[in-house]
N, C-alpha and C positions, 0 to 999 in steps of 0.2 A: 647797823653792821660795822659802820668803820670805828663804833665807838668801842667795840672787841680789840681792833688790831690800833689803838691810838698808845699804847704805853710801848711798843714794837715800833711805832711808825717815829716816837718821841728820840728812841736809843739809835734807831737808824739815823734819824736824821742829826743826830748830836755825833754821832761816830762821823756822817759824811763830810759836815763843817768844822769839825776839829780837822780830820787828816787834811783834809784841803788845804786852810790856813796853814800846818805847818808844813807841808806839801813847799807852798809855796813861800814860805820865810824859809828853806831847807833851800830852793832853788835861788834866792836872792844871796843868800848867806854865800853858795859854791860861784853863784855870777860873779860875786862881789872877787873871787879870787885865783881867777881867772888865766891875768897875765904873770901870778907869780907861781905856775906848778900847782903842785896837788895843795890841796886844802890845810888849815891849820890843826883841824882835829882827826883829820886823816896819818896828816904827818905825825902828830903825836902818837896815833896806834903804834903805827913802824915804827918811832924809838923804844914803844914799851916792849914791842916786838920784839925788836933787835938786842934789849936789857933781856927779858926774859930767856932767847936763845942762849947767849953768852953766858947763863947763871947754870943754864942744865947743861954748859958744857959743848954746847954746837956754835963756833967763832963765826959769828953773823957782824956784816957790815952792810951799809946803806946805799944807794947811789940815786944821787936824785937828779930826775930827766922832765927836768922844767916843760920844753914844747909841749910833752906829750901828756904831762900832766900826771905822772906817775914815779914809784919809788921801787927802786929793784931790789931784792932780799940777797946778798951775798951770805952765805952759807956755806960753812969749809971751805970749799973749793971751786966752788964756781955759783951765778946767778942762778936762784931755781923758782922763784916767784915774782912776782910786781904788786907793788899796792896801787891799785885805782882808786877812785871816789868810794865805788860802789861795796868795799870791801871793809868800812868804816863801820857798816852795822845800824846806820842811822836811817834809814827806810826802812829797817825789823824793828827799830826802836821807836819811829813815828807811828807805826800801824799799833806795836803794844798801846804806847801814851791814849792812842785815838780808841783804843778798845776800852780800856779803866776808863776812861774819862766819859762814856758814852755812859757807864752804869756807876755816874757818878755818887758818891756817901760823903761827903765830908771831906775832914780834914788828915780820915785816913786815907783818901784816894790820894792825895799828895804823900802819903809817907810810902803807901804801896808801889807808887810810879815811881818814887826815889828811890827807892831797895830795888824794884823789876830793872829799872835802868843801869842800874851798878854791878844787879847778875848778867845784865846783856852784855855790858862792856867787859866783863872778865871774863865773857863765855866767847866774847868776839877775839879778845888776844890770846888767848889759850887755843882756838880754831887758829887764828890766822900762821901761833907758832908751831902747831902739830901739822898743820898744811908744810911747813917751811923744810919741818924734819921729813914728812912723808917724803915730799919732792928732792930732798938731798940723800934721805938714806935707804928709800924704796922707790924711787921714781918708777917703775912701770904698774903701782896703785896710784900714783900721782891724780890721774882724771880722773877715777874713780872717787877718790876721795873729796877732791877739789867740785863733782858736779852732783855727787848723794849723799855722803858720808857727811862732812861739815856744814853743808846746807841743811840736815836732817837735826843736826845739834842745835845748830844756831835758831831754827822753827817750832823745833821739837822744845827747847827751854821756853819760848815764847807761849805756845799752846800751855803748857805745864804752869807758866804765870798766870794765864788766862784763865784755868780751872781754878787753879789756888783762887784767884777775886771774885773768881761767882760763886764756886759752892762756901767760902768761908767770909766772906765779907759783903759780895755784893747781893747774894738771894738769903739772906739770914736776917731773920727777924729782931 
């Protein structure tokens, strides 16, 4: 009987030890930096943030609030967001990694997780700048968007990755 559910128990358990590991190289990486403010790939989202605002024409500026570990989004006229850790997209991006890598092929699962990764990160500053504009120039869809709407895009591209490597790479013969 367990020798039915052994190719199942194989993919579970290769997904549980990937995430774990980068789980915890993801939390040594944020220990490591700690007493200088928010992260160094965090802080790079919000500059790309703040270049993409300024290009569509919304004058966005930075303010970075070392204690607290976070980046404030000035926008036109006044502060309307903050960047945390969590807002970096790197725990939708560990979970993708740890799902390809689970229904491991080759040398194309490294080209897949390098293209998924690159759509994540464009899908997370384009989210993080339409959140910017929501909260400046519609602020009472602000929570709305901020708690269904961009957490729906940024899951929803994930899942939509996730189909794309099984039905075209990972179950094809």
């Amino acid at each position: 009987m367990l020798k039915d559910f052994k190719p199942v128990l194989g993919i579970l358990l290769r997904f549980i030890i990937i995430y774990l590991v980068l789980l915890f190289a993801y939390q040594f990486y944020l220990n490591s930096f700690k007493e200088s403010g928010l992260d160094p790939f965090s802080r790079m989202i919000a500059n790309q943030v703040m270049f993409l605002q300024n290009s569509m024409g919304f004058p966005s500026a930075l303010y970075d609030d070392v204690p607290k570990q976070q980046i404030w989004f000035h926008v036109k006229t006044g502060f309307v967001t903050r960047m945390v850790e969590g807002c970096n997209a790197i725990s939708v991006m560990i979970l993708f990694v740890s799902f390809v890598f689970a229904f491991y092929k080759g040398t194309k699962t490294f080209v897949f997780v390098a293209i998924g990764l690159l759509i994540l990160y464009i899908m997370n500053v384009l989210r993080i700048a339409g959140l910017n504009i929501v909260y400046s120039d519609y602020s009472k869809y602000g929570k709305m968007t901020h708690d269904y709407v961009f957490p729906a895009v940024i899951y929803g591209t994930v899942v939509v990755l996730w189909l794309v490597w099984i039905k075209f790479f990972a179950l094809k013969k």
